[in-house]
N, C-alpha and C positions, 0 to 999 in steps of 0.2 A: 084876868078871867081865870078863875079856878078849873082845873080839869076835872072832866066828868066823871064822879067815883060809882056810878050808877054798875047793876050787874052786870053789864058787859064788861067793867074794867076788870075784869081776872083775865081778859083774853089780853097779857101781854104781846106786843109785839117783840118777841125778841129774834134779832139775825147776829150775825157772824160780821165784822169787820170787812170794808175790801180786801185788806192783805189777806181773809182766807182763801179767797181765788189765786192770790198771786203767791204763794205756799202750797198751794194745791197744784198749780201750774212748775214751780222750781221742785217739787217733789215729785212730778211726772218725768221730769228732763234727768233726774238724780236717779233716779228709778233705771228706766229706759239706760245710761249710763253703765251702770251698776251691771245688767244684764249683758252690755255688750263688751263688759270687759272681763264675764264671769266668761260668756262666749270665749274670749281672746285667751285666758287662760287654759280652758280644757282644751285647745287644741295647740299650745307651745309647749314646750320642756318649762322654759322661765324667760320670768318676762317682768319684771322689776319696776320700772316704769307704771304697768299695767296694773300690780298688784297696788302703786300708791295712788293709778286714779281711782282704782275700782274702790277702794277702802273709804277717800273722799267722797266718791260719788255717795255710799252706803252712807255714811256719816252724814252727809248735808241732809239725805231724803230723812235720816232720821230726824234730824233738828226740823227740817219742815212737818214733819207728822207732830210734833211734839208743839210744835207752834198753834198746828190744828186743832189737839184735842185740848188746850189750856182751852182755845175759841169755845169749845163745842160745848165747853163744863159750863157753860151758863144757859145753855140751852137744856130746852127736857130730853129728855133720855132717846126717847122713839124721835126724833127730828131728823130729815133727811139729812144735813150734814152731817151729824153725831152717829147714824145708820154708816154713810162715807168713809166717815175718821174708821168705824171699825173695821171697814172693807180696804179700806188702806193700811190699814194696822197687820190686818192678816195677807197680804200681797207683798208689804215691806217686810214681813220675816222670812216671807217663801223667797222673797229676791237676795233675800242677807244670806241666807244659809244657803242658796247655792252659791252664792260668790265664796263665803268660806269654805267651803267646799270644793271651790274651783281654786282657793287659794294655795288651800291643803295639797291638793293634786299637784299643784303647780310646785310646789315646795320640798315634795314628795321627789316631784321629775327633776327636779334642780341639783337634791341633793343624790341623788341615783346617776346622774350624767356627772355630776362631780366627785362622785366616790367612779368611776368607771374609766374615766380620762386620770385620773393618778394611776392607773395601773402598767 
């Protein structure tokens, strides 16, 4: 049986993949992460360890946003998901650039406590 090409057929349906929930979800965890190890660093000298999860953590959420918006490119523009990806888009920079930021600090205290103890 032939599908209906009658006027309604411009109303594609088009959705997102399951894995965009479950990229949406490891980009929540990646996130969250991120924040609590930009936390961990503005309040240590250094802390090394912390600086390679928080780097990972940033890293993954990136790869999960980038997984979403490949999703979202087949969708139209104004779609709730494609609306999401850019609300995520703009929440993953505000969460990167405090970690680099917490980095810096942190790198900043590491090298000040180690120029201070050679003396």
């Amino acid at each position: 049986m032939a599908p209906n090409r009658g006027a309604g057929s411009r109303d594609l349906n088009l959705q997102v993949s399951e894995m965009f929930s479950s990229w949406e979800e490891d980009f929540e965890r990646h996130v969250g992460q991120a924040r609590k190890y930009s936390k961990l660093l503005e309040n240590q000298a250094s802390a090394p360890l912390d600086i390679k999860r928080g780097r990972d953590a940033v890293r993954d959420a990136s790869n999960c946003l980038k997984q979403m918006e490949v999703e979202v490119k087949t969708l139209p523009p104004g779609s709730s998901e494609a609306l999401k990806v850019r609300r995520l888009r703009k929440e993953f920079a505000e969460v990167s650039a405090k970690f680099e930021k917490a980095e810096a600090k942190a790198a900043r205290g590491g090298l000040l406590s180690g120029a201070s103890g050679g003396m």
